[in-house]
C-alpha positions in Angstrom: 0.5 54.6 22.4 1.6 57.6 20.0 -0.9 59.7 18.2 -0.2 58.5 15.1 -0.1 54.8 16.4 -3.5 55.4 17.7 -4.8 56.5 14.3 -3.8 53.5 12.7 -4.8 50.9 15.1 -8.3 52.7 14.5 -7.8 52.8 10.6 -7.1 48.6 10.5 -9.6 48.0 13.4 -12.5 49.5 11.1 -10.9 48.2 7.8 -11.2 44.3 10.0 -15.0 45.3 10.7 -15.4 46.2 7.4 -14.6 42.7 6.3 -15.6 40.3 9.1 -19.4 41.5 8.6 -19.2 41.3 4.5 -16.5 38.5 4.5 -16.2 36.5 1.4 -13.8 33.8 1.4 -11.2 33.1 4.4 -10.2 36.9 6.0 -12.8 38.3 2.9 -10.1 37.3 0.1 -12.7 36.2 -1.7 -14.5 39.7 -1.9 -14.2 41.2 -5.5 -11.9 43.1 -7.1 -13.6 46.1 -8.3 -10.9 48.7 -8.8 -7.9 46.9 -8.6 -5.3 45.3 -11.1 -6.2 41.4 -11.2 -3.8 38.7 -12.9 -3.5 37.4 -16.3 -2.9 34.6 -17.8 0.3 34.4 -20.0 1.3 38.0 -18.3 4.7 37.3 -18.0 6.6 37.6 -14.6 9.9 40.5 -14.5 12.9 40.2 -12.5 14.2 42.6 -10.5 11.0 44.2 -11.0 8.2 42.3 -9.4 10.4 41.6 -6.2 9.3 45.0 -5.6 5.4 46.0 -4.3 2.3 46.1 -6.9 0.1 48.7 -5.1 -2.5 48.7 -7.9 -3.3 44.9 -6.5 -4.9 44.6 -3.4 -3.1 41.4 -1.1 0.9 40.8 -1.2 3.5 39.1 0.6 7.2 38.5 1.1 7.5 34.9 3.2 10.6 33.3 4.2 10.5 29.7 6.4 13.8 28.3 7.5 14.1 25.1 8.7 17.1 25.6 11.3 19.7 23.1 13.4 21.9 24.4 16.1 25.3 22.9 16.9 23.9 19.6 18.6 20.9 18.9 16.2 18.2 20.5 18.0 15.9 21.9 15.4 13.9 25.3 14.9 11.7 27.0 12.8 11.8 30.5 12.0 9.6 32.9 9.8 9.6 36.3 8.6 6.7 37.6 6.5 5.6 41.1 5.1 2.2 41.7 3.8 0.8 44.8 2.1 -3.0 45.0 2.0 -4.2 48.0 0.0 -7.6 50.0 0.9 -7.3 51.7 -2.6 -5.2 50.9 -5.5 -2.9 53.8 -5.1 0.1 55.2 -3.2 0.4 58.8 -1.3 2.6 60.3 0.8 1.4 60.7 4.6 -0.9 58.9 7.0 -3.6 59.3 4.2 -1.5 56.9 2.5 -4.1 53.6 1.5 -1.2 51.0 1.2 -1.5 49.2 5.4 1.5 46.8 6.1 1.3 44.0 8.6 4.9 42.2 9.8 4.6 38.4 11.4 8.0 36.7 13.0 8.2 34.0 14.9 10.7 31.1 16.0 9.7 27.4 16.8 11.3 25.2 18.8 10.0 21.7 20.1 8.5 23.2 23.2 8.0 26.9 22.2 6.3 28.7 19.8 7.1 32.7 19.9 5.9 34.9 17.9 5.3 39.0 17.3 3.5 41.4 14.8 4.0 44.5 13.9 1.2 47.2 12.1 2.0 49.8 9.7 0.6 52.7 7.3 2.6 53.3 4.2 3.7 56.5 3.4 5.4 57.6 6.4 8.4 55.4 5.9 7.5 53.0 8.7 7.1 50.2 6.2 7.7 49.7 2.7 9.5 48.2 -0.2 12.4 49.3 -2.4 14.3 47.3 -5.1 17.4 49.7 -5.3 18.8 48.3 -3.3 16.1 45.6 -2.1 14.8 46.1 1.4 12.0 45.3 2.5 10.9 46.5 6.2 8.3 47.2 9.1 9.6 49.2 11.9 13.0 47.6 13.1 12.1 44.5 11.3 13.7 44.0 7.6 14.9 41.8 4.6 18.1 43.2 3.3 19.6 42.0 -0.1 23.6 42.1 0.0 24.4 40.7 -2.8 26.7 42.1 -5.7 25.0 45.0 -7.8 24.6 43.3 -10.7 23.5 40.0 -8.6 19.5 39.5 -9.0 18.3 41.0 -5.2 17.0 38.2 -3.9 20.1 36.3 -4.0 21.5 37.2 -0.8 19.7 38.1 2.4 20.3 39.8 5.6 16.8 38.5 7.9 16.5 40.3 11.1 13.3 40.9 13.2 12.9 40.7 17.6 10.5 40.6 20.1 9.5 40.5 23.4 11.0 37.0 24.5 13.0 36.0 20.9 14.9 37.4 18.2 16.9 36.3 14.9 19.1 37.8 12.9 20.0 35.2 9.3 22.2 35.1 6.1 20.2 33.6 3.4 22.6 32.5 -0.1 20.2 31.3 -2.9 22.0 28.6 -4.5 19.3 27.3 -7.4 17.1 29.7 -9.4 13.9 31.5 -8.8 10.9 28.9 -9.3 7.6 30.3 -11.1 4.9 28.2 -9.5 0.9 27.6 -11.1 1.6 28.4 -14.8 5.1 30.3 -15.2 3.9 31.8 -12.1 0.2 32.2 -13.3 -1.5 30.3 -9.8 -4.7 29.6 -10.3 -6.6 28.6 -6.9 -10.0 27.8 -7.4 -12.6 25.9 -9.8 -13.8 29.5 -10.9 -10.5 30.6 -12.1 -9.3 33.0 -8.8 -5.2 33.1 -9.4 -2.2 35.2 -7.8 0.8 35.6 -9.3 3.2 33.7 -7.2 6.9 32.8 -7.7 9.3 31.2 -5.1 13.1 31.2 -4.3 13.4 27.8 -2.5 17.2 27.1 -2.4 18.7 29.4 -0.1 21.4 27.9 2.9 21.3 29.7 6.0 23.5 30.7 9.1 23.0 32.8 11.6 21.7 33.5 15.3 18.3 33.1 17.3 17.8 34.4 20.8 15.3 32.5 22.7 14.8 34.7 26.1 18.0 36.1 26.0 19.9 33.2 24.8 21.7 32.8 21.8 22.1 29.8 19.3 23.9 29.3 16.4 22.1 28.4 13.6 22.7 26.7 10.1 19.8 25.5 7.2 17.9 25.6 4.5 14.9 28.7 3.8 12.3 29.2 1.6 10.8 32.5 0.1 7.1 32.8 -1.3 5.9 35.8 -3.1 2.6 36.1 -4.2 0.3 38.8 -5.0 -3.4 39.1 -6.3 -7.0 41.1 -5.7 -9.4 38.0 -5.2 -7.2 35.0 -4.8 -10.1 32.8 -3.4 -13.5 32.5 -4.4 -16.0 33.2 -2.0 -17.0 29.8 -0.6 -13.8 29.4 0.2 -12.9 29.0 4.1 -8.7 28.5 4.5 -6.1 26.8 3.1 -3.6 23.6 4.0 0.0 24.7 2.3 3.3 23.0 2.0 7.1 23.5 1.3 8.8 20.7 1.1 12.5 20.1 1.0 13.2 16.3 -0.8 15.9 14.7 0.4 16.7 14.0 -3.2 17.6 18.1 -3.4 13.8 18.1 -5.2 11.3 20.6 -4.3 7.6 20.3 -3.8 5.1 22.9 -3.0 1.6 21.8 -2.4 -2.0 23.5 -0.8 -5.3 22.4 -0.7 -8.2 25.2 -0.3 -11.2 24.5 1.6 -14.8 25.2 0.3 -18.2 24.1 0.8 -17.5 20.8 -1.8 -14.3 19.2 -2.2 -12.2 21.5 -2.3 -9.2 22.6 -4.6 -5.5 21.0 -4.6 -2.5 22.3 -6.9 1.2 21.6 -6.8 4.3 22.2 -8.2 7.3 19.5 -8.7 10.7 21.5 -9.0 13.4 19.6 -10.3 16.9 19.5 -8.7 17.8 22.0 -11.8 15.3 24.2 -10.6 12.4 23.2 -13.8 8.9 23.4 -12.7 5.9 20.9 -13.1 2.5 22.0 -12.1 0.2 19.6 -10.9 -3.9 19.7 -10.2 -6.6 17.7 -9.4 -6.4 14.1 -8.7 -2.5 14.6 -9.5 -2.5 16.1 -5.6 -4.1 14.5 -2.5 -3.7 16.0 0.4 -5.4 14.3 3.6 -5.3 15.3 7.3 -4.3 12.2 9.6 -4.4 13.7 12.9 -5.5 16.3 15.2 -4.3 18.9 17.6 -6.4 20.7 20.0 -4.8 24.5 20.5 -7.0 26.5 22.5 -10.5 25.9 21.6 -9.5 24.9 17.9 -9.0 21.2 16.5 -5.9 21.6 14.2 -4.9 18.8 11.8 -1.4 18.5 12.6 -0.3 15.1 11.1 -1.1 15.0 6.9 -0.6 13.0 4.3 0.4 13.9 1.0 0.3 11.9 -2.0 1.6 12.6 -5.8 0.9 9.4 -7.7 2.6 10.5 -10.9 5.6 11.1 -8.5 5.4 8.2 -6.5 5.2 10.6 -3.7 4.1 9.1 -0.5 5.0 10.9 3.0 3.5 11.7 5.7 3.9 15.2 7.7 4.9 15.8 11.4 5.2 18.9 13.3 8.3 20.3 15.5 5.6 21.8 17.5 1.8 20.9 17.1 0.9 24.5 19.1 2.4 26.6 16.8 -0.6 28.6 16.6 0.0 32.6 15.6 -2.2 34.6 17.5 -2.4 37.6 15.5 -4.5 40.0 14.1 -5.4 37.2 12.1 -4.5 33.8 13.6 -3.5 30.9 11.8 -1.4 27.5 12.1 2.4 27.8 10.6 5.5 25.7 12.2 8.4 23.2 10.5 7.4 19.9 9.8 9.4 17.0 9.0 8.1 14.0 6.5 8.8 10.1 5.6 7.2 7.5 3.5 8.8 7.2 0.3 11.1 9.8 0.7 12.3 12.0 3.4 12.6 15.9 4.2 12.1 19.2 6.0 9.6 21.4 5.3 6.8 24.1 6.6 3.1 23.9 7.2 0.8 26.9 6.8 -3.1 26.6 7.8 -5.4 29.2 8.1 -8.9 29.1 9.1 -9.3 26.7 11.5 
């Protein structure tokens, strides 16, 4: 390990100390926001801008799911996510630098579950965000835009990110319109009023290549890409989270999550039209029930859900391409493709964190 990797493996193994003994809400998200920017109701969301970092907030993230098919049928997941996590609400040049980046891939299959991480400090150039032109990158891993100039930059994607035993390398096309979830992209995601601002780009086709321990598969799909950004998105009673991305057979959208807490918990949804309009739903609108269990490791996962949305007539039930699709990381949590009948049929992807 390099000096400078050294450094920083100290640096985020004291900044994780720091908030496993005063945690507040699931990986101390629900600690306050004393310093930083926090969001606003009615603030209105900015394109091209806000694809870009906010380092006077203190949690982001750039996550893309694919739900992939190779020539035969066979199905895979992939994902490719970049978070910034910010120490101080500022930006410097050097190792000094407060801005610490974390990368996750991985690439599901039916049997398999691989995955890597990589750890960054900002202000060296190891990791980072620019919007002319967008990239967005952690060491050799990065999200490319390649779209025309005067395109918006999320439209077209080059994905690429390896390691040890897999690797991928996608095209993403956006064909619909960027979806502001919550309230024009105002989320709110507790009873006491925690939000992020959080958008989504949930139309894009995909082709490309996986290689799965040196082998490589041809690959064609449909991806999804959350962004999100906040100080305090949870409050503090708040343990982990149950979120979905469903793609309707109908060419409808649904995103749904349910957050944990000490009482019953807090469900929110949004209904995107084929047209790409946007209906956000709380409350009793959204019921979102686990069915059955998976045991990975020494944890009990819920693996199997159901999801309701009466005012929908929404009905399905969830199941996994891989129950095990646990990411051991820094922090570990539950994320793999899911398919889903009932009342209607899909693809999708399943995120759960703090079991």
């Amino acid at each position: 390990m390099s000096a400078n990797r050294l450094g920083l493996a100290v640096i985020l193994f004291l900044c994780a100390s720091h908030l496993e003994g005063h945690a507040q809400g699931f990986a101390g998200l629900g600690t306050t926001a004393e310093g930083f920017s926090v969001p606003r109701k009615g603030v209105p969301l900015e394109f091209p801008r806000d694809h870009g970092a906010h380092p006077d907030y203190r949690i982001e993230w750039w996550y893309v799911t694919a739900n992939l098919k190779d020539a035969s049928g066979q199905d895979y997941g992939a994902q490719w996510t970049l978070f910034r996590s910010a120490l101080s609400p500022q930006t410097v040049q050097g190792w000094s630098d407060p801005q610490i980046w974390l990368g996750h891939a991985a690439v599901t299959t039916k049997n398999q579950h691989y995955f890597g991480e990589r750890l960054a400090r900002g202000g060296v150039g190891q990791a980072g965000v620019t919007l002319q032109p967008f990239r967005a990158w952690v060491d050799e891993w990065g999200m490319q835009g390649t779209g025309a100039p005067d395109a918006d930059p999320l439209q077209n994607l080059k994905v690429k990110a390896q390691a040890d035993l897999f690797s991928y390398d996608l095209s993403l096309s956006a064909k619909g319109p960027l979806v502001r979830q919550g309230d024009r992209g105002y989320s709110v995601k507790s009873a006491n009023g925690q939000a992020s601002f959080y958008y989504s780009q949930p139309y894009y086709t995909v082709e490309g290549e996986i290689v799965l321990e040196g082998k490589p598969v041809t690959v064609t799909g449909k991806a999804w890409m959350d962004r999100e950004w906040s100080s305090q998105p949870l409050a503090a009673d708040q343990t982990g989270w149950d979120w979905f991305s469903l793609h309707l057979a109908s060419g409808e959208k649904l995103m749904a999550f349910r957050l944990r807490d000490s009482g019953n918990g807090y469900s929110s949804a949004n209904w995107v039209s084929v047209n790409g309009e946007s209906t956000s739903l709380s409350g009793d609108e959204v019921i979102i029930e686990p069915k059955q269990t998976t045991k990975v490791g020494d944890r009990t996962i819920p693996t199997v859900w159901r999801v309701r949305i009466p005012s929908k007539s929404l009905d399905v039930v969830t199941h996994p391409l891989n129950s095990r699709s646990w990411m051991g990381t820094t922090t570990p949590y539950w994320e793999g493709p899911i398919t889903f009948e009932g009342s209607t049929s899909g693809e999708g992807y399943l995120e759960m964190t703090g079991y």
